[in-house]
PyMOL commands that place a pseudoatom at each C-alpha (Angstrom):
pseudoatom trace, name=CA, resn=UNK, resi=1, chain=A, elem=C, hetatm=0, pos=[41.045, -2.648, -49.087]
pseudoatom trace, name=CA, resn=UNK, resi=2, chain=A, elem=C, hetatm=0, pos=[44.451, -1.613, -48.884]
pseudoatom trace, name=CA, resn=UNK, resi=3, chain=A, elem=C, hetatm=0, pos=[47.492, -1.039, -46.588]
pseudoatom trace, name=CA, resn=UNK, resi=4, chain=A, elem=C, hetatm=0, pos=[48.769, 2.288, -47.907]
pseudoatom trace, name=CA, resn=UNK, resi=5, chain=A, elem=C, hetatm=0, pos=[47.650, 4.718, -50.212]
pseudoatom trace, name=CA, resn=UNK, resi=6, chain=A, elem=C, hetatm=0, pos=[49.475, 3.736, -53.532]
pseudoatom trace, name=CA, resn=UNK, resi=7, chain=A, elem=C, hetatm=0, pos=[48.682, 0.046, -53.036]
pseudoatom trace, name=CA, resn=UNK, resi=8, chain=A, elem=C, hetatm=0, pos=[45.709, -1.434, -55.083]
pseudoatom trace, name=CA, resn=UNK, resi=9, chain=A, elem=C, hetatm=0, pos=[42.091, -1.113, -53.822]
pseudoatom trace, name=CA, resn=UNK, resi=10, chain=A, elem=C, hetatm=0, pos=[41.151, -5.082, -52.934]
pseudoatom trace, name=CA, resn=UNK, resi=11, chain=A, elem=C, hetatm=0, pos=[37.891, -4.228, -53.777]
pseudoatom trace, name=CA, resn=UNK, resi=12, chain=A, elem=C, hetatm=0, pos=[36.751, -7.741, -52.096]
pseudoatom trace, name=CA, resn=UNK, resi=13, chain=A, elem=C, hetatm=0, pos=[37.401, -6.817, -48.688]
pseudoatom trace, name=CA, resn=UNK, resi=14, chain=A, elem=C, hetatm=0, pos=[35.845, -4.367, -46.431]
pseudoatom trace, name=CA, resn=UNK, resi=15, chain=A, elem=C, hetatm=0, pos=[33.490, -4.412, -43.634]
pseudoatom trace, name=CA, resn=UNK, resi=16, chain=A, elem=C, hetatm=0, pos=[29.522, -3.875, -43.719]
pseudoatom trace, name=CA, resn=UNK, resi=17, chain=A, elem=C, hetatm=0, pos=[27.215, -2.124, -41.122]
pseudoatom trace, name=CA, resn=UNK, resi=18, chain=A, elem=C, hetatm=0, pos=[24.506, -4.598, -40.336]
pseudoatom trace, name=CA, resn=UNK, resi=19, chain=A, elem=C, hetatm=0, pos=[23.421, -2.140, -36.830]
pseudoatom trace, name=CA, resn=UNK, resi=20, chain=A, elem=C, hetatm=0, pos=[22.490, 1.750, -37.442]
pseudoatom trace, name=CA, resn=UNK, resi=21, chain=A, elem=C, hetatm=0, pos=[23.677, 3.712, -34.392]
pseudoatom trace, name=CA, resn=UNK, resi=22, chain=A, elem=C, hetatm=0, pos=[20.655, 3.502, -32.192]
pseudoatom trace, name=CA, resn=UNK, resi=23, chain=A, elem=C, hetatm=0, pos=[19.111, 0.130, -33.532]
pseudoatom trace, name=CA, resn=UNK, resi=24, chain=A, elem=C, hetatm=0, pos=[18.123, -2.101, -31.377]
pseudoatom trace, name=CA, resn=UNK, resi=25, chain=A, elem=C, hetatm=0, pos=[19.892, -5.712, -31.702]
pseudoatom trace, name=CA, resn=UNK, resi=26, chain=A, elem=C, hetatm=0, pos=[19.595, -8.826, -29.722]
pseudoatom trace, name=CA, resn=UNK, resi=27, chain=A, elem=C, hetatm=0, pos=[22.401, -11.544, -28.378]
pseudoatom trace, name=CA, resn=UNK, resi=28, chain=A, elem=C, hetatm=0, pos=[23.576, -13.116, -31.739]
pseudoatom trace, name=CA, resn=UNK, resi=29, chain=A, elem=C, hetatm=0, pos=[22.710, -10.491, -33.949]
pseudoatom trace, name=CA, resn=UNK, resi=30, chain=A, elem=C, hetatm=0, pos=[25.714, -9.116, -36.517]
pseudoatom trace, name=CA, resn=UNK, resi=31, chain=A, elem=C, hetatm=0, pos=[26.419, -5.610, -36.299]
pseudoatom trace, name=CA, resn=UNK, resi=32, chain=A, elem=C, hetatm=0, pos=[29.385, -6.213, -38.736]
pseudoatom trace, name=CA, resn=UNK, resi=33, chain=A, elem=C, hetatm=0, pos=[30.050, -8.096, -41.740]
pseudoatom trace, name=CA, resn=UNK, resi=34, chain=A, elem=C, hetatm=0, pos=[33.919, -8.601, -42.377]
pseudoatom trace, name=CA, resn=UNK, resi=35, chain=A, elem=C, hetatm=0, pos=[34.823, -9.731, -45.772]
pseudoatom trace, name=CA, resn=UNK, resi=36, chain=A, elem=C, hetatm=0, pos=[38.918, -10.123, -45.615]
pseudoatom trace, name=CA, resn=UNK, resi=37, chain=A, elem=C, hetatm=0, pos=[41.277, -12.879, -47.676]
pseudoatom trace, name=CA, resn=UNK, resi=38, chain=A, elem=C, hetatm=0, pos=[43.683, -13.576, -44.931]
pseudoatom trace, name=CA, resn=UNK, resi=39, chain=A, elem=C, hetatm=0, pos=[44.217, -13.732, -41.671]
pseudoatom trace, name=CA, resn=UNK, resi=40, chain=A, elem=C, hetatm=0, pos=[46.668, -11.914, -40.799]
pseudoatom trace, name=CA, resn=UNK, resi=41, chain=A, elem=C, hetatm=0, pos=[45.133, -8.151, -39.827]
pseudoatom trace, name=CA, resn=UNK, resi=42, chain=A, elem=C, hetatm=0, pos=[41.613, -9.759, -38.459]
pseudoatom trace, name=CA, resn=UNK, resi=43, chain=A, elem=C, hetatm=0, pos=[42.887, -9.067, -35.153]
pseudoatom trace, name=CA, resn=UNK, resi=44, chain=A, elem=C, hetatm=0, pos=[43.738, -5.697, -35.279]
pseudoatom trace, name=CA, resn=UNK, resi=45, chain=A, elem=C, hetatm=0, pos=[40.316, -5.197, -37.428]
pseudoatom trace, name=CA, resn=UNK, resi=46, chain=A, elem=C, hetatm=0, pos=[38.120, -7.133, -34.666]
pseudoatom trace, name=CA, resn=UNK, resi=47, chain=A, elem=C, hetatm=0, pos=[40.378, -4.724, -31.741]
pseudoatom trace, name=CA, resn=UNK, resi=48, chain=A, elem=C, hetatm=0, pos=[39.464, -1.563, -34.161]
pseudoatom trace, name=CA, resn=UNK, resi=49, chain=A, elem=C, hetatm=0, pos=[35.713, -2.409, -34.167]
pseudoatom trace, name=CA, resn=UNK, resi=50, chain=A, elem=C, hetatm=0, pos=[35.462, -3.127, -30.948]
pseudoatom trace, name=CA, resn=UNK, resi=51, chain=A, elem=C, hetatm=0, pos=[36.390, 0.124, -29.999]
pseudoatom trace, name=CA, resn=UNK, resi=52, chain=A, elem=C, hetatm=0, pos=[34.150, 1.598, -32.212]
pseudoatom trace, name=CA, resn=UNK, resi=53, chain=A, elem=C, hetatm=0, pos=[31.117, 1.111, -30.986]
pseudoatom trace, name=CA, resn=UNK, resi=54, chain=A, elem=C, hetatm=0, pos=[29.094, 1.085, -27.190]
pseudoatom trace, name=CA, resn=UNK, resi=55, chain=A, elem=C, hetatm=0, pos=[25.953, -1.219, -26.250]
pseudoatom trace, name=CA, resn=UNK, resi=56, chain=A, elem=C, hetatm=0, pos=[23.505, -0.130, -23.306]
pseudoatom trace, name=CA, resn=UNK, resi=57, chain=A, elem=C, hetatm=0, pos=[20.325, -1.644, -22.295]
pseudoatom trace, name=CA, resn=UNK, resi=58, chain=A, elem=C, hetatm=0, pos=[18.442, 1.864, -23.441]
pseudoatom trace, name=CA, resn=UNK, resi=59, chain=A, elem=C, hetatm=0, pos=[18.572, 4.110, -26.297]
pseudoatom trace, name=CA, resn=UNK, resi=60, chain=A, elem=C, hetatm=0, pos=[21.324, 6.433, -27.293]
pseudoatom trace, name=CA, resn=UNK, resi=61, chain=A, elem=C, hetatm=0, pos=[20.669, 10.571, -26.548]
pseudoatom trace, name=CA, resn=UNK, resi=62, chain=A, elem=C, hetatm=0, pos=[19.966, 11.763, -29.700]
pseudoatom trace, name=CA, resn=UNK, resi=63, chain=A, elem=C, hetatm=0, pos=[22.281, 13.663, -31.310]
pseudoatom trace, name=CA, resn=UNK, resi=64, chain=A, elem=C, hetatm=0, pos=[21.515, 17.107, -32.677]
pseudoatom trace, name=CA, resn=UNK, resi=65, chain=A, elem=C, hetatm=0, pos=[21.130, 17.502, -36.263]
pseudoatom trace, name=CA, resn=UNK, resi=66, chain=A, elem=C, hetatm=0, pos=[23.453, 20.961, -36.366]
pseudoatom trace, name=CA, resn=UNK, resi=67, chain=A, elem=C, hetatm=0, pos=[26.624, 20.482, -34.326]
pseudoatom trace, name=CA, resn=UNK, resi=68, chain=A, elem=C, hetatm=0, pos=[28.625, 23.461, -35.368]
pseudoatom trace, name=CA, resn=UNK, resi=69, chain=A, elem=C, hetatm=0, pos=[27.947, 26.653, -37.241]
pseudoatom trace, name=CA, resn=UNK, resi=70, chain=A, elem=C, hetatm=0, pos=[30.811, 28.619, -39.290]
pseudoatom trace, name=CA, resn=UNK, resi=71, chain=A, elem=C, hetatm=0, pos=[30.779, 31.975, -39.969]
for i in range(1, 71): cmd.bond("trace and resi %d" % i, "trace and resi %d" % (i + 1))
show_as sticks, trace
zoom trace
């Protein structure tokens, strides 16, 4: 929605989770939704994404519900 932090929100772009971590999807389904107005960062976006996520033929290891406890 914005570049740096005193720039306006652009409140019409951003980018939707259509996959939960651990959901199964299919060839062709959309595990993101990119709403942007130009051109000109989708490739770094689509490089960013694509980093951010793994697919395997089986399920994830759960993850525990507690990872750290502070004293």
């Amino acid at each position: 929605g914005r570049q740096r932090a005193e720039d306006a929100v652009d409140h019409g772009v951003g980018i939707v989770v259509r996959a939960k971590p651990g959901e199964h999807v299919a060839a062709g389904d959309a595990v993101f939704e990119i709403h942007y107005r130009t051109d000109s960062h989708l490739p770094t976006v689509l490089e960013m994404l694509s980093q951010s996520y793994t697919l395997s033929e089986g399920a994830p290891r759960p993850l525990p519900l507690v990872l750290e406890t502070l004293a």
